[in-house]
N, C-alpha and C positions, 0 to 999 in steps of 0.2 A: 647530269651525267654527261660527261666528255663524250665526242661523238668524230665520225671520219668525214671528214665533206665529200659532196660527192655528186652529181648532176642531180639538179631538180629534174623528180619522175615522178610518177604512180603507176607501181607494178603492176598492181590490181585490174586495174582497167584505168584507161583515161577517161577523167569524170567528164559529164555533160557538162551542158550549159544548165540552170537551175531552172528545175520544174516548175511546174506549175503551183503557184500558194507559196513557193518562196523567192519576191521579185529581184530582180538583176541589183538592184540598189539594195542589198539586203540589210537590215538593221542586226547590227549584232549587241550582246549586252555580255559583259565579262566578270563574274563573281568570282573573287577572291586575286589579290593584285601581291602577291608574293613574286617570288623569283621569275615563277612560271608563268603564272597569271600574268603576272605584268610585263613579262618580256610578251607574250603573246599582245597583250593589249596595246602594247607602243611597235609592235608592228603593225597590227590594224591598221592605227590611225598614222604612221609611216605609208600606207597605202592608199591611203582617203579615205577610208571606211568610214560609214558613222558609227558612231560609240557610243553606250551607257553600260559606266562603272557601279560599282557596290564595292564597300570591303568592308568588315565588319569593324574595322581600325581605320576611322574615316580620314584621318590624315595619311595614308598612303595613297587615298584619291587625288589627292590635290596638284600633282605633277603629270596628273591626265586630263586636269580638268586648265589647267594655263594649256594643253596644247588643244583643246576642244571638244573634249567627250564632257558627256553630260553626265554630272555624278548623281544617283540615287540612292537616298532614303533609306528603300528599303528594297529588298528582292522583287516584291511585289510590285512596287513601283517602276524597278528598272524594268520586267518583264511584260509590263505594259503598251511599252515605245517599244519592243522587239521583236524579230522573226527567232532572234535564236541565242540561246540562254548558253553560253560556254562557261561550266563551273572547275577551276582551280583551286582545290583545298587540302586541308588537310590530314581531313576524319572522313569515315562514313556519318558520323553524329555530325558533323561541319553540313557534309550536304543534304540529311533530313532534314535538318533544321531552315536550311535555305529552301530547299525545293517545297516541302511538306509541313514546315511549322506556318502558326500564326500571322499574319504578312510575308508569305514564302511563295517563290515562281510562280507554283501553278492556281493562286489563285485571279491569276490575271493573263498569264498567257494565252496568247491568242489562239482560235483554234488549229491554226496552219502550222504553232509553234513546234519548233523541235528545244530539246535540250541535248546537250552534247557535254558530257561530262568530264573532265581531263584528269579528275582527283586518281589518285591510287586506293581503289578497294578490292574487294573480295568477288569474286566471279558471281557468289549467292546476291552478295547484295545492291550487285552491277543488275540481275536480273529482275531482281525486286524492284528495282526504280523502273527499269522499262514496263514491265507489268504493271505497274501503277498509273506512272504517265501515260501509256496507252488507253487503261481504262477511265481516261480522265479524257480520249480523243485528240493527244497530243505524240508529237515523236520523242523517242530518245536512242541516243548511241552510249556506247563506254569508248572511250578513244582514248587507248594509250599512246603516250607522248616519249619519246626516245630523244636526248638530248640534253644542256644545259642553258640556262638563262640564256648564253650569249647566242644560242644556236636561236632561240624563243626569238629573241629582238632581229636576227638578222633572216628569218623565214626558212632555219634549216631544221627541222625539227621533222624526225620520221613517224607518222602516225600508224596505229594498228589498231584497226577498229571493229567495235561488233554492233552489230543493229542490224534490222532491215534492210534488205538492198538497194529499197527505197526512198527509205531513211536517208541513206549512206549517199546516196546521188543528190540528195539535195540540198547536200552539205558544200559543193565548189568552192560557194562564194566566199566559205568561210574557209575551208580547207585550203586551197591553191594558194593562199598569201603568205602561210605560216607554213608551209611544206618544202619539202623536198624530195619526198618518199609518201608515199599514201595506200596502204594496203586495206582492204576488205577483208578479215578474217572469217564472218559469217555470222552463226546469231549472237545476240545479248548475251556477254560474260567473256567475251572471246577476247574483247580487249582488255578487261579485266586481267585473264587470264596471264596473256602476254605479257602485258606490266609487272605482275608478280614473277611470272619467271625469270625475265630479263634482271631482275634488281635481284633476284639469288645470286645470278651470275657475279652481278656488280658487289654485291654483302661478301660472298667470298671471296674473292680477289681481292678487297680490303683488308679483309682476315690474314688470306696467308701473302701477303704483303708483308703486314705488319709484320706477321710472327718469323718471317725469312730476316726482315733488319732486324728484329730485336734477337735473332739468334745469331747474326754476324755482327752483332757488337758486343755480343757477351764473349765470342770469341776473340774478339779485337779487331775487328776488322772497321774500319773508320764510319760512321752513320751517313756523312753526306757521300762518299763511295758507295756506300753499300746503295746506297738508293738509286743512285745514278749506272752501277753496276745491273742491277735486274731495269730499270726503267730503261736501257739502253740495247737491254737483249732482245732474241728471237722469244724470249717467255712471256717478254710484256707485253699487255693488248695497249690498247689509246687510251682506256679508260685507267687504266694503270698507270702509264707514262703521266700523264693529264696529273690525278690524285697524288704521284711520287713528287709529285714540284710541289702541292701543298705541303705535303711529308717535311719537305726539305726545308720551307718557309716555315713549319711549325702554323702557316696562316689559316687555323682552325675557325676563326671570330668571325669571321664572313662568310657563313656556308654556302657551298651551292646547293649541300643537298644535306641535313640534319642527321645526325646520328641516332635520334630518337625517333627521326620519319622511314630511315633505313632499318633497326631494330622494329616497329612495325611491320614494316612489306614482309620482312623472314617471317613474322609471327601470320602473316595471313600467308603466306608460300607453307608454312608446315602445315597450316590446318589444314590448305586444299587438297597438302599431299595426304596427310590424315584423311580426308573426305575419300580421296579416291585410293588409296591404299597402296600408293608410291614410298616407298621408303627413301628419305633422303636424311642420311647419317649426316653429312656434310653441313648440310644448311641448317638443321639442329642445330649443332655444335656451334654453328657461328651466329646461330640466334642467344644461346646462353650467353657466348661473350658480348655480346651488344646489351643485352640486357643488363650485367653484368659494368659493363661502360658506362651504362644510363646512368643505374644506381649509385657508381663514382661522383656523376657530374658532369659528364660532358655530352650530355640527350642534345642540349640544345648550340654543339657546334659543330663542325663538318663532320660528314662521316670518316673522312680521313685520321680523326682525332682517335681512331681503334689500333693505331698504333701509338700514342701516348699512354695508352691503358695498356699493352704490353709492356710498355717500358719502366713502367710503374710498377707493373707488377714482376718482372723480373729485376729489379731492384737498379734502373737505368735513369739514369735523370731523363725525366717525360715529361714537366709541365706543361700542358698547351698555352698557346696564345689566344685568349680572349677578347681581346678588344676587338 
């Protein structure tokens, strides 16, 4: 997710120095080395950190491990050698299975261990892993992450977290290198929370993106204009302008961020609101069109590509670019 730069801070409070049980030299360990995961992880070790990797697609390790992190096996193994388990995934089923299946985190995690989760889930089941982990004598946060890969590699990425305040302070050593923004929201789910909201924001804004070009080219109005036209105004945010340049490149095949991981986050954004009895007409509607996208073909490339599904379907030449 495009982001605005902006002085490294923590609004929250300025974290300590690391408590007691997690020392100054902290061992961090990073599951899953995707966009996120791995811009996170080559910041790390951009800072000296020490490192152990995991990914379940063990040739994505291999350009962590020529720069000096130790690649693991298995969860179990990497959580071993660590104070603290930062998971980047894809699924809530992704991080069961890592934390809670068979050779998974916590049957080795040390007792001072925290986990510190970055995936995008559901507030319920952000609070079900802390309830677990805890009753196992271990920590855990949900830490949503605000940014895109290159913000992950360059330590600009704004965290919103829920856990323990406790928790949450003893996180510095891993928090300060990848930050820029560091807020405390309060208990387990809260960062969950946050994450689902913010990516409504982002899911709609793609929507009526799209549906604005593809209705000023059915008018006539020129497609690289029309992009450049709203990505240039007082209407557009960052995250807009940022995705109007994919737009423009048609460059769908390199996501930063999946069109089938975006059609998710709606589908857990409506059921929260579902849970608490918020009505949001809006993020509905732009959950069917994603879905709707999925089922096309294009789950697995940028989310930007919800405007080549307009275009298709208002009869617009739309092919994306895949490769």
């Amino acid at each position: 997710m495009a982001d605005i730069p902006s002085p490294r801070r923590a609004l929250s409070r300025d974290l300590p120095p690391a408590a007691p049980g997690i020392p100054p030299a902290t061992r961090i360990g990073v599951i899953g080395l995707g966009v996120m995961g791995g811009g996170m992880a080559s910041r790390l070790l951009d800072q000296g950190h020490r490192i152990v990797v995991h990914n379940r697609t063990p040739e994505r390790a291999a350009p962590f491990a020529a720069r000096g992190a130790v690649v693991a096996a298995t969860p179990a193994e990497l959580a071993s050698q660590v104070d603290v388990v930062l998971l980047s995934l894809a699924s809530e089923a992704a991080v069961e299975e890592q934390l809670f299946g068979a050779g998974g985190v916590l049957e080795t995690l040390p007792a001072h261990g925290i986990v510190m989760d970055t995936s995008t889930v559901s507030p319920d089941f952000a609070r079900s892993v802390a309830e677990r982990v805890a009753g196992r004598g271990r920590g855990a946060v949900d830490a949503c992450i605000i940014g895109n890969g290159q913000h992950a590699k360059d330590g600009e990425l704004r965290f919103m977290v829920g856990g323990s305040a406790e928790t949450f302070e003893r996180l510095s050593a891993v928090l300060e290198p990848l930050a820029k923004e560091i807020r405390h929201l309060g208990p387990s789910g809260l960062g969950a929370t946050a994450k689902v909201m913010l990516n409504v924001l982002m899911g709609v804004e793609m929507q009526v993106l799209a549906e604005s070009v593809t209705l000023a080219q059915r008018a006539g109005i020129d497609r690289e204009l029309a992009l450049s036209m709203i990505s240039e105004s007082g209407f557009s945010s960052p995250v807009m302008k940022y995705k109007a340049g994919v737009m423009r490149r048609r460059a769908y095949g390199e996501p930063q961020f999946r069109l089938d991981l975006m059609r998710k986050d709606l589908r857990l954004a409506t059921a929260e609101a579902g849970r608490l009895g918020v009505a949001t007409p809006v993020c509905d509607a732009t959950h069917e069109t994603l879905v709707a996208a999925a089922e096309a073909g294009l789950g697995e490339l940028d989310c930007a590509a919800v405007l080549s599904h307009a275009e298709v379907t208002a009869g617009l030449p739309g092919a994306p670019d895949r490769t």
